[in-house]
N, C-alpha and C positions, 0 to 999 in steps of 0.2 A: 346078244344073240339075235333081235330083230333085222339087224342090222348085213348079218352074214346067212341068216338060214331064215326061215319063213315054214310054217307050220300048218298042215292041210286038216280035211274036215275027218281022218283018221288018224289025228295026233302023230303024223308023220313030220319031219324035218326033210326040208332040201334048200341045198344052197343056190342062194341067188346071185342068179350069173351077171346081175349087176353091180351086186359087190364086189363081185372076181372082177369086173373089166374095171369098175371106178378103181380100185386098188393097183391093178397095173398101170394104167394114166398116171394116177398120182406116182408113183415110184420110177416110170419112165418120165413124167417132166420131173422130179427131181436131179434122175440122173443125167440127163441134160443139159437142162437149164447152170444145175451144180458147176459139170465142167467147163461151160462157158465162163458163165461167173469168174471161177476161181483163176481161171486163163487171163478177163481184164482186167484182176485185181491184179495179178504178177506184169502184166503188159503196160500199167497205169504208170504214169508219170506225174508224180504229187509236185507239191510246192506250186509257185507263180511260175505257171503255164500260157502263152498264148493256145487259141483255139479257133479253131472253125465248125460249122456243125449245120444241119437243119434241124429245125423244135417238129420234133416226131408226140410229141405230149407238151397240151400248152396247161395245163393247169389249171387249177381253179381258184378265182380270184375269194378275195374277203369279202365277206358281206357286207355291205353300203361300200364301200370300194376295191370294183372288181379289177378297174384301171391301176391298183397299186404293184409293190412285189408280189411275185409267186414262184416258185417252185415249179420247172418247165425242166423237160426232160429233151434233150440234145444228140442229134448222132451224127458224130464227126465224121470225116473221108474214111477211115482205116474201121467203119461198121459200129465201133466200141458208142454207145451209148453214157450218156454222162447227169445225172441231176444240177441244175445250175439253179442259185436264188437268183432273179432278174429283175433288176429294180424297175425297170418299163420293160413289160412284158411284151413278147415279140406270139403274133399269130401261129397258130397250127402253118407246116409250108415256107414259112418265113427262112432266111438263112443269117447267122450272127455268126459274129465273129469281133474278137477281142482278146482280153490277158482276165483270169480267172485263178485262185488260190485254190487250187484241188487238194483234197484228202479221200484217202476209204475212210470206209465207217470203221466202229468198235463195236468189240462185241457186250456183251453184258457182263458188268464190275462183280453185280450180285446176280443169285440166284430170281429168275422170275422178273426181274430189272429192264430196262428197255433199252435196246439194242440198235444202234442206225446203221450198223453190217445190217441187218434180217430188211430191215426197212428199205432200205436201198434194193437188196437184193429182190424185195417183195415188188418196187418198180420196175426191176428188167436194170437197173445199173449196180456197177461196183464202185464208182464214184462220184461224188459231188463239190460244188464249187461254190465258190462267190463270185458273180461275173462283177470285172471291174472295167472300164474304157469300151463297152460295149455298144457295135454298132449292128442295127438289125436293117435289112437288104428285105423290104417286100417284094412276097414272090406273090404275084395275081396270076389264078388261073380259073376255069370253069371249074374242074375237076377241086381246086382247094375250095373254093368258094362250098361249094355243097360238103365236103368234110367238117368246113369249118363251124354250119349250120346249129349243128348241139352248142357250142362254146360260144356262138354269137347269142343264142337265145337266152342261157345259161347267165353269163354278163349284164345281157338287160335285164333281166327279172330281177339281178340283183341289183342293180342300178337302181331301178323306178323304187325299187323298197328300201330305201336308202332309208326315210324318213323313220320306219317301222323298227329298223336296228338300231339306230342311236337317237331311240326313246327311252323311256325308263324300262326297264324288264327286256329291251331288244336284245342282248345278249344271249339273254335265257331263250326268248323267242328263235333267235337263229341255230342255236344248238340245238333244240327242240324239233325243229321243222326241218334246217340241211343238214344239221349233223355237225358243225361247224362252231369250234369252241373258241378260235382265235380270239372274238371279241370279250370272252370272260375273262375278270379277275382271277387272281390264284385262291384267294378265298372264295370266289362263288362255286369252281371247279371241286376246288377242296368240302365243303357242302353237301353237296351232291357226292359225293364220295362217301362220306362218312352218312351222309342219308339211307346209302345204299341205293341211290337210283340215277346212277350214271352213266349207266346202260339203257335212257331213254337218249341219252343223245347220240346214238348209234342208229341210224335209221334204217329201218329191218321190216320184217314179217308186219308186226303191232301198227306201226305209222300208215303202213301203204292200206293195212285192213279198214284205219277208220279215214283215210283219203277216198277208200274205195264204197263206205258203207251209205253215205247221202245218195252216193248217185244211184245205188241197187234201191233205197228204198222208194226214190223218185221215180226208176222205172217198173218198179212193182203197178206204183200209184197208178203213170199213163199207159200201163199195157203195153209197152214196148213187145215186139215182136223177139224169139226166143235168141234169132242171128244177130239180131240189132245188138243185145243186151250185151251176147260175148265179143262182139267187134267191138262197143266201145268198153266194156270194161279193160279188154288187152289195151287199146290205146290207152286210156287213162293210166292204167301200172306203167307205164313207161315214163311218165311226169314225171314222179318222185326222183326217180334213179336219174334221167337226165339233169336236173337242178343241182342234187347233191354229187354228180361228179362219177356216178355208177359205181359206189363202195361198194364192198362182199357184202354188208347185210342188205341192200339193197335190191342188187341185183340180182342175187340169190332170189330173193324173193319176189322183184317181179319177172324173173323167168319161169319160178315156179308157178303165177299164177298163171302165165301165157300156156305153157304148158298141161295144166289142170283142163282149161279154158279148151284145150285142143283135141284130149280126151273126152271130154262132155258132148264136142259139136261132132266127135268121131261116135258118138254111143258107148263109150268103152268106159270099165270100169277102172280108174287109176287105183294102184296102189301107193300109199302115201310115201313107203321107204324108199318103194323102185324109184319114184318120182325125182325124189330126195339127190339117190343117188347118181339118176340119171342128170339134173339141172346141175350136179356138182362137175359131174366127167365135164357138158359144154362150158362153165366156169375157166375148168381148165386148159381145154383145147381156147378157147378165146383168148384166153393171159396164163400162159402155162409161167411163168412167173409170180404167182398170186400163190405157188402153193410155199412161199416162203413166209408169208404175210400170216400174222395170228389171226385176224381178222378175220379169213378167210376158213381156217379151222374153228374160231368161235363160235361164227354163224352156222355152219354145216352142224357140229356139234349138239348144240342149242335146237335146231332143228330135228335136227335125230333124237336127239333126247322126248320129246312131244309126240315125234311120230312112234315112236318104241312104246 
């Protein structure tokens, strides 16, 4: 009910026209996004394919090595976007080209099961590959250079901490802090499951609060001035999200504080559901593809659920 109506200081009910617009967004990039989709899955040419493409999404490497394979999204001549694994990963801009074993995803065997149709679709593709004989064509420009700026920063930080991952407990560590479970066992994964707390390695709302909680009490301490305090809190919420790759719990949550941040220095009093609703609509005008991704419904949910 918080969610669609909202309730005045006469126990009155009116709906909020934020919900009417977030709900239209959502159901117009469904119906969208869906017909595209469903258009490169019929258009796609599986089996060992040659390919050409430029990497539109370069991926995010492993932690203590970012220089390894990843998972880099491709958009060949004819517009179709395509997921490729790349064993040497080629730059944001870059153009490749090779012979690649394409398939679509599947859907889910069981009920509630995991689906790499949804997951694909959640990146903007209907298909993925294995690149094989792959050669990548650097493209240098001004203009890549500065795009490429997150993923270069992104890389080193995970470079220089190389040490701190494949220590004893680095695993745990890097799940914890990017969100990033590659380097665990199936039993430490398993664990944490059955612990019931494997919903900290989703980096969300929680993380960015205690990222964010030294520096408010350091500038309580020197009296930072009131502008000082929200200019660098907004930069600092953008840390997090940059390193682990700008996932839905993430950035969810650091646009929501940008946003809180922007009513405060406006005087205005936010409310937390409009808020809510309104960081989810830019969510989806940014990656109107994200609304196929659970991820992206867990977070908003979760969310909602606290502010109701």
């Amino acid at each position: 009910m918080g969610l669609l109506f909202s309730r005045t200081q006469g126990r009155t009910y009116r709906i909020r026209y934020m919900a009417v617009l977030f709900i239209l967004t959502a159901a117009l990039s469904f119906a969208i996004t869906g017909k595209r989709l469903y258009a490169w899955e019929h258009m796609a040419a599986v089996g060992r394919q040659r390919f050409t493409g430029t990497v539109i999404h370069a991926g995010v490497g492993t932690p203590g090595d970012p220089g390894g394979g990843r998972w880099q999204t491709i958009r060949t001549p004819d517009g179709m976007p395509a997921m490729l694994w790349m064993k040497y990963p080629a730059r944001l801009g870059d153009r490749v080209e090779g012979a690649a074993l394409f398939r679509t995803g599947e859907g889910t065997r069981n009920p509630g099961g995991y689906s790499s149709r949804l997951w694909l679709w959640s990146k903007g593709a209907a298909l993925c590959g294995l690149a094989e004989d792959c050669e990548v064509c650097r493209v240098d420009h001004v203009l890549w250079t500065i795009r490429r700026f997150p993923d270069c920063l992104r890389d080193r930080v995970r470079r220089c901490t190389t040490s701190f991952f494949h220590a004893d407990g680095g695993p745990l560590l890097a799940s914890l802090t990017l969100g990033d479970t590659s380097l665990m066992s199936g039993i430490e994964q398993y664990h944490l499951r059955f612990s019931g707390l494997s919903h900290l390695t989703s980096i969300s709302g929680t993380h960015l609060y205690y990222f964010l909680m030294p520096y408010q009490a350091m500038a309580r301490r020197r009296g930072h001035s009131f502008r000082k305090r929200i200019i660098s809190r907004v930069l600092l919420a953008l840390i997090p999200g940059l390193l682990c790759g700008w996932k839905s719990g993430i950035a969810r949550a650091s646009l929501t504080v940008c946003v809180i941040h922007l009513d405060t220095a406006c005087r205005k009093q936010h409310d937390p559901v409009n808020t809510l609703l309104f960081v989810g609509i830019i969510l989806i005008l940014i990656n109107p593809y994200g609304v196929w991704g659970q991820a992206f419904w867990m977070s908003l949910s979760a969310a909602g659920a606290v502010s109701c």
